[in-house]
C-alpha positions as CSV (number, residue, x, y, z in Angstrom):
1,X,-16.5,0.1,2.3
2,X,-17.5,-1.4,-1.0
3,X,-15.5,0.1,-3.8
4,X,-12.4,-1.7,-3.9
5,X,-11.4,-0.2,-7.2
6,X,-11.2,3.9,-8.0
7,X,-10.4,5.5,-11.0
8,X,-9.9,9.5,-10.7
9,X,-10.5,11.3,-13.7
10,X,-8.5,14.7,-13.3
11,X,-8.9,17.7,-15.4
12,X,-5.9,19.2,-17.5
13,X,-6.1,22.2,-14.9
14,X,-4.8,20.1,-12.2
15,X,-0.9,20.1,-12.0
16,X,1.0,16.5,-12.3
17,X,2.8,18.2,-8.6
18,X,-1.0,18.8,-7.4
19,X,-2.5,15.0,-8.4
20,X,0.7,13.7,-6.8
21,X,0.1,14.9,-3.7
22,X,-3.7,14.0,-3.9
23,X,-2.6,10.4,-4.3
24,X,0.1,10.2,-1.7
25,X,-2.7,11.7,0.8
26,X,-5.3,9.1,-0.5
27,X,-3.3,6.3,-0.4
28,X,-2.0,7.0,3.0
29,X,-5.5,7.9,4.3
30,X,-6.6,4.5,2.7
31,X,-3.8,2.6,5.4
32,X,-5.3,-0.5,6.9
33,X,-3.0,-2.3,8.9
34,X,-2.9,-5.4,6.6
35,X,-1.0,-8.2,8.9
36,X,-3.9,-8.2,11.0
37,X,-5.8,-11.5,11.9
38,X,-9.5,-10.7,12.2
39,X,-11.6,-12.8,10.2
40,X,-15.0,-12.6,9.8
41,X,-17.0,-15.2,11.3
42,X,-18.1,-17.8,8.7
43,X,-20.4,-20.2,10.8
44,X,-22.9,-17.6,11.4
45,X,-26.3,-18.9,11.5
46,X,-28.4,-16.1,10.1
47,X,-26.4,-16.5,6.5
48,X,-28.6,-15.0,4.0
49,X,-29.6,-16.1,0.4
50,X,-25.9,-15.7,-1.0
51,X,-27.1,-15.3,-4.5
52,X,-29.2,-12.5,-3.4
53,X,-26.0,-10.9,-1.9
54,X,-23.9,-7.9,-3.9
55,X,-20.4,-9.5,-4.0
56,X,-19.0,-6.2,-2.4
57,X,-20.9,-6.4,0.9
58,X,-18.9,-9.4,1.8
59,X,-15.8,-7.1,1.6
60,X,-14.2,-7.2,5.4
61,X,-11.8,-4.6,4.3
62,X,-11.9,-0.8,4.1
63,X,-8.9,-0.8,2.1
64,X,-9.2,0.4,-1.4
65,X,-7.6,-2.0,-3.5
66,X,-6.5,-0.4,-6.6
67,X,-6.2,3.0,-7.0
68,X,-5.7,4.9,-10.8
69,X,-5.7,8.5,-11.9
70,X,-6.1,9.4,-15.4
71,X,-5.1,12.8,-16.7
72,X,-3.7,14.2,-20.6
73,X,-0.2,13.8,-19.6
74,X,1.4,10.2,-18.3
75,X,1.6,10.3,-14.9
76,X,3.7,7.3,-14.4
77,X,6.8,9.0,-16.4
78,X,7.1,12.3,-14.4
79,X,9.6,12.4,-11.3
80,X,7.5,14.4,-9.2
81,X,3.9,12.2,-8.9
82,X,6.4,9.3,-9.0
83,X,8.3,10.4,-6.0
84,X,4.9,11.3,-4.4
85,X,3.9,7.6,-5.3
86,X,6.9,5.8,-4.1
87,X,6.7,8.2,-0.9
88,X,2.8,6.9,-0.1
89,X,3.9,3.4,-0.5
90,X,7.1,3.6,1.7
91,X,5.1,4.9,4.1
92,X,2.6,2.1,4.2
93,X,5.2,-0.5,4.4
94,X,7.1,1.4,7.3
95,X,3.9,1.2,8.7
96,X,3.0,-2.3,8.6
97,X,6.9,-3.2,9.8
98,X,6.1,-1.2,12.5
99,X,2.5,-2.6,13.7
100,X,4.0,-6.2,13.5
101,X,4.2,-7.6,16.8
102,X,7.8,-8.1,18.6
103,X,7.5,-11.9,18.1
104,X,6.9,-11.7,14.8
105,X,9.1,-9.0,13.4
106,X,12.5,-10.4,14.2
107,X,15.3,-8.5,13.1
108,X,16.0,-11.0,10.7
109,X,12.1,-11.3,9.5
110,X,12.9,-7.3,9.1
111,X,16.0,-7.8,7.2
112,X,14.1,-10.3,5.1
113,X,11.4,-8.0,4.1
114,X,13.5,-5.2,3.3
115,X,15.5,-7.4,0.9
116,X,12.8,-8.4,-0.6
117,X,11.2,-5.2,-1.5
118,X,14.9,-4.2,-2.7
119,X,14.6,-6.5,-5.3
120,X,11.0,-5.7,-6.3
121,X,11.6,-2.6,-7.1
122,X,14.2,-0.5,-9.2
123,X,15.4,1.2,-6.0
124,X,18.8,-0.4,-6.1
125,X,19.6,0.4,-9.6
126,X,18.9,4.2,-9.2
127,X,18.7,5.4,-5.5
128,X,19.7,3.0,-3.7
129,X,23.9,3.3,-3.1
130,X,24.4,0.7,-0.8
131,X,22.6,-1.6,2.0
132,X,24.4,-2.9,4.9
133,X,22.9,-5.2,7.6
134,X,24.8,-4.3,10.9
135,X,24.6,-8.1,13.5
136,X,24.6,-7.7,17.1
137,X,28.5,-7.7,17.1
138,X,28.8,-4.4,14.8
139,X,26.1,-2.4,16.6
């Protein structure tokens, strides 16, 4: 629960197609639900001597924040631990539209989301073919 930052240092043996699918199983193993509302509880009594305290045991989160590979070849330019990468994340944020409460996750809050992360990413310029939002009237 304290790292919030991991660098993997992977060996020339390892295939680009093997290290791919390491991170798309470690970054769908590190999932927590992250539209969730519990907060610690600040107005504890029994607060410690905060200088005293290591930064990371205040963390609330499991969730490993940032997570980086490092091997000879540049894993960011091959298609294979790309689509691995892109498939982890996808995941995640199928994930989180799906834990959202009813009340919250409105068709049109969906619609919103998904547009948004359309224009984040490069999806529409090379995947993507065409988006159409279908109202009540078209269903």
């Amino acid at each position: 629960m304290k790292s919030a930052d991991v660098e993997v240092i992977a060996s020339s043996k390892i295939t680009a197609d093997s290290l791919g699918t390491f991170f798309n199983s470690m970054h769908l193993t590190n999932y927590e639900w992250s539209l969730k509302s519990d907060k610690p509880d600040e107005d504890k009594e029994d607060k410690k001597d905060e200088e005293d305290l290591d930064e990371r045991t205040k963390r609330t989160s499991k969730k490993i924040d940032t997570i980086e590979i490092s091997h000879e070849q540049e894993l960011s330019t091959l298609d294979s631990f790309l689509h691995q990468k892109v498939s982890a994340e996808a995941t995640c944020f199928a994930r989180d539209m799906a834990n959202t409460r009813g009340s919250v996750a409105t068709p049109q809050w969906m619609e919103e989301r998904v547009t948004e992360l359309l224009e984040k990413s490069d999806a529409t310029k090379t995947h993507v073919k065409e988006v159409r939002i279908l109202r009540a009237s078209q269903l």
